[in-house]
C-alpha positions, 0 to 999 in steps of 0.5 A, a space after each residue: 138620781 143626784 148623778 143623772 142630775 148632775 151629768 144632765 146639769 154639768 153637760 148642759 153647761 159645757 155646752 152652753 156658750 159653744 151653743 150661744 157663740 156658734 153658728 145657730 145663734 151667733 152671740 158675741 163672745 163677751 155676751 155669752 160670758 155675761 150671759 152665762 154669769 147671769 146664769 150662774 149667779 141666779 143659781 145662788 138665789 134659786 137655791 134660798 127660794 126652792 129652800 123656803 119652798 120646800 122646807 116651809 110649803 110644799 115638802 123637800 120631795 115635791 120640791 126636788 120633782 119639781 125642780 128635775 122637771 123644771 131643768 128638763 123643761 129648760 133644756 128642751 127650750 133650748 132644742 129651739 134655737 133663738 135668744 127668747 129661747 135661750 133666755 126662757 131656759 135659762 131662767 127654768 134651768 137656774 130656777 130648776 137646779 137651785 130647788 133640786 140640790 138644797 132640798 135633795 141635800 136636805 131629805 138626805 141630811 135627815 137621814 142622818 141626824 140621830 145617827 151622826 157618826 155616818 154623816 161624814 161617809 153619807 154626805 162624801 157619798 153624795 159629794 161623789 156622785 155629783 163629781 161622777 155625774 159632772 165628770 160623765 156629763 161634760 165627757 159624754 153629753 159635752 162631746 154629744 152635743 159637739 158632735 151630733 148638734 147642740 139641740 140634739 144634745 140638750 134633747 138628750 140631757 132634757 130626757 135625762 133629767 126628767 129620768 133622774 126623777 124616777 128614783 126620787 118617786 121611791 124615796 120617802 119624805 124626808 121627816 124631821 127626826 129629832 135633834 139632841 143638840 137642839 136641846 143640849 146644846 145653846 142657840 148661842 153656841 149652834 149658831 156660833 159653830 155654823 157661822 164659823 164653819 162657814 166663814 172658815 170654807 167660805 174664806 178657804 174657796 174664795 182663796 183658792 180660787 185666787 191661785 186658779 190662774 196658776 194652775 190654769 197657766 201651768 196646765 197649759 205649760 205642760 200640754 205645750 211639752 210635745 215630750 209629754 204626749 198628755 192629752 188635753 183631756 186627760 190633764 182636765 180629767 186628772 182631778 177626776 180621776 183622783 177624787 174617784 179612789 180617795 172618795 172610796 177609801 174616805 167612805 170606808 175609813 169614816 164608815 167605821 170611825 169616827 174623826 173630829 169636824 175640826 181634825 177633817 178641816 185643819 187636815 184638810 187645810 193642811 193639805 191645800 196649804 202644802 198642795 200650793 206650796 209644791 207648786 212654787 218649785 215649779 219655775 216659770 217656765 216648767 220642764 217636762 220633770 216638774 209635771 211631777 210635781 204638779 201632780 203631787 200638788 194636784 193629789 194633796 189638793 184632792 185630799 184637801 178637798 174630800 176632807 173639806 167637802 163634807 164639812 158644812 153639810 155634816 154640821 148644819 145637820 149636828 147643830 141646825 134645825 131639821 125643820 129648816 135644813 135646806 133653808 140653812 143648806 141653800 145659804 152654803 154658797 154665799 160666804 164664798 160670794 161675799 168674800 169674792 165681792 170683798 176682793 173686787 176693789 182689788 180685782 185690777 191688781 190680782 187678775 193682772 198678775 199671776 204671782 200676786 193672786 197666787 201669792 195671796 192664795 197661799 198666805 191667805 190658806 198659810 193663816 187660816 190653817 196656823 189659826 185653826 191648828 193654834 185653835 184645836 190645840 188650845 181647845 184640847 188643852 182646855 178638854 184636858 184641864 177639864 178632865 
């Protein structure tokens, strides 16, 4: 269900400006980017009230129907070309999108609250899915739509959506199992722990997305390598293509044992800090050879990232109240809006200079990886002391 969702969303999606700049509606290509960032941003906001919806008045379930039918209904909107259209289905696609994940997320953390050790594969699990179905739904519905007419191809995601529903009918309401940790361990310490993951994350992905004009910039190097003979499809596809094996092997891994929050996120930090640094061996302008070793900075990054994903979702279901889970879980994207305003005043500076953004990235990661590293090994000296 989450991969027909996700496909339907993400297909919709890649075909969103191409529809509003194209010949049916003729927006203005700066109009469409607004457009879309009104979109975009409205998911945020979505999310906190089909949480609330769903945690304190209607069931995390009937949130999730609702949410599949109010994104189909969207992308059926769309079928009838016009701007009132468009923007009526904007709304309901935002709306939509923002009740189904926080309260999927939810009814599948419940899941896992008395058994923990499980929650890491559990939740990489969902992580994969939804990479399967972004993956299939821009390939597929993407290259539909292009080919066979935008209103056709958001007919097709409308019915693809409204069939994501079908599973969910099966599932049960998520209850509210009880949580040891709410007992055992301190508000004070729950809250401190949750807070901390998140400006951790937050912080890591709003400086990463910082060192995304040079990835942008190489990757368009190398497809201009005629010696290459690479695909511009497959250079978008690669990171796909790699989270596919690596998602598998941490199911299994995490399946059977169990490793630390705080080692999966200082790993994973690691990981990203040695993923950027390959990529100042990379000069200015790269020759065929050096594609190598964007690769490898692309494969780290992968592994930084499947160690990273799960983190937040596993902790808010160790520390957080079931009750509440998708209010809390509908709150993950924000440190990552709000470091990202954090940087507007210095927006002119980093988006006019590659190196200056990059740079900032990889210092930004460099610190925050020395500081938990220095904090995992001062909270193993004093476990030790204790014992």
């Amino acid at each position: 269900m989450n991969t027909l969702e996700r496909a339907s969303f993400y297909g919709l999606r890649a075909l969103l400006v191409l529809y509003m700049i194209g010949e049916t509606l003729k927006m203005e290509h700066n109009k469409a980017l607004e457009v879309y960032g009104i979109f975009f941003t409205s998911i945020l906001f979505s999310k906190i009230l089909g949480a609330l919806l769903g945690d304190l008045v209607i069931g995390n379930k009937k949130a999730i129907i609702a949410g599949a039918l109010l994104q189909a209904l969207g992308a059926f909107c769309l079928y009838n070309s016009s701007i009132n259209s468009l923007y009526i289905a904007i709304f309901l696609v935002s709306l939509g999108s923002g009740f189904f994940t926080t309260n999927l997320h939810s009814n599948f953390g419940k899941l896992y609250v008395e058994k923990l050790q499980l929650s890491d594969a559990g939740f990489t699990i969902m992580y994969l899915s939804a990479n399967l179905g972004s993956f299939f739904g821009i390939l597929l519905l993407g290259s539909f739509g292009e080919n066979y007419g935008y209103n056709n191809g958001f007919l097709v995601i409308g019915f693809l959506t409204l069939l994501s529903i079908v599973p969910i009918l099966f599932i049960k309401e998520g209850s509210n199992p009880h949580n040891l940790n709410i007992n055992q361990i301190s508000f004070k310490r729950r809250l401190k722990v949750i807070l901390l993951t998140f400006s951790i994350i937050g912080l890591f992905w709003s400086l990463y997305q910082l060192s995304s004009s040079r990835n942008s910039e190489l990757i368009f190097q190398f497809r201009e390598i005629s010696a290459l003979n690479i695909s511009s499809y497959l250079w978008n596809s690669l990171s796909a293509m790699f989270i596919l094996p690596i998602s598998i092997v941490a199911i299994l891994v995490w399946t059977f044992f169990y490793i630390k929050q705080t080692y999966k996120l200082t790993f994973g930090l690691l990981f990203a800090f040695i993923s950027l640094g390959l990529l100042y061996l990379i000069p200015e302008i790269p020759k065929e050879t050096h594609v190598y070793i964007y690769i490898s900075s692309l494969l780290l990054f992968c592994f930084s990232e499947i160690l990273i994903a799960p983190v937040v979702q596993t902790t808010l279901v160790k520390y957080g109240n079931p009750k509440y889970l998708a209010i809390l879980m509908s709150f993950i994207s924000v440190p990552v809006r709000l470091f990202s305003l954090l940087v507007i005043p210095f927006e002119e500076e980093l988006t006019g200079s590659t190196d200056v953004s990059f740079n900032v990235s990889f210092i930004g990661i460099a610190i925050i990886t020395l500081s938990l590293i220095s904090y995992s090994l001062l909270i193993n000296k004093k476990t030790k002391k204790s014992h």
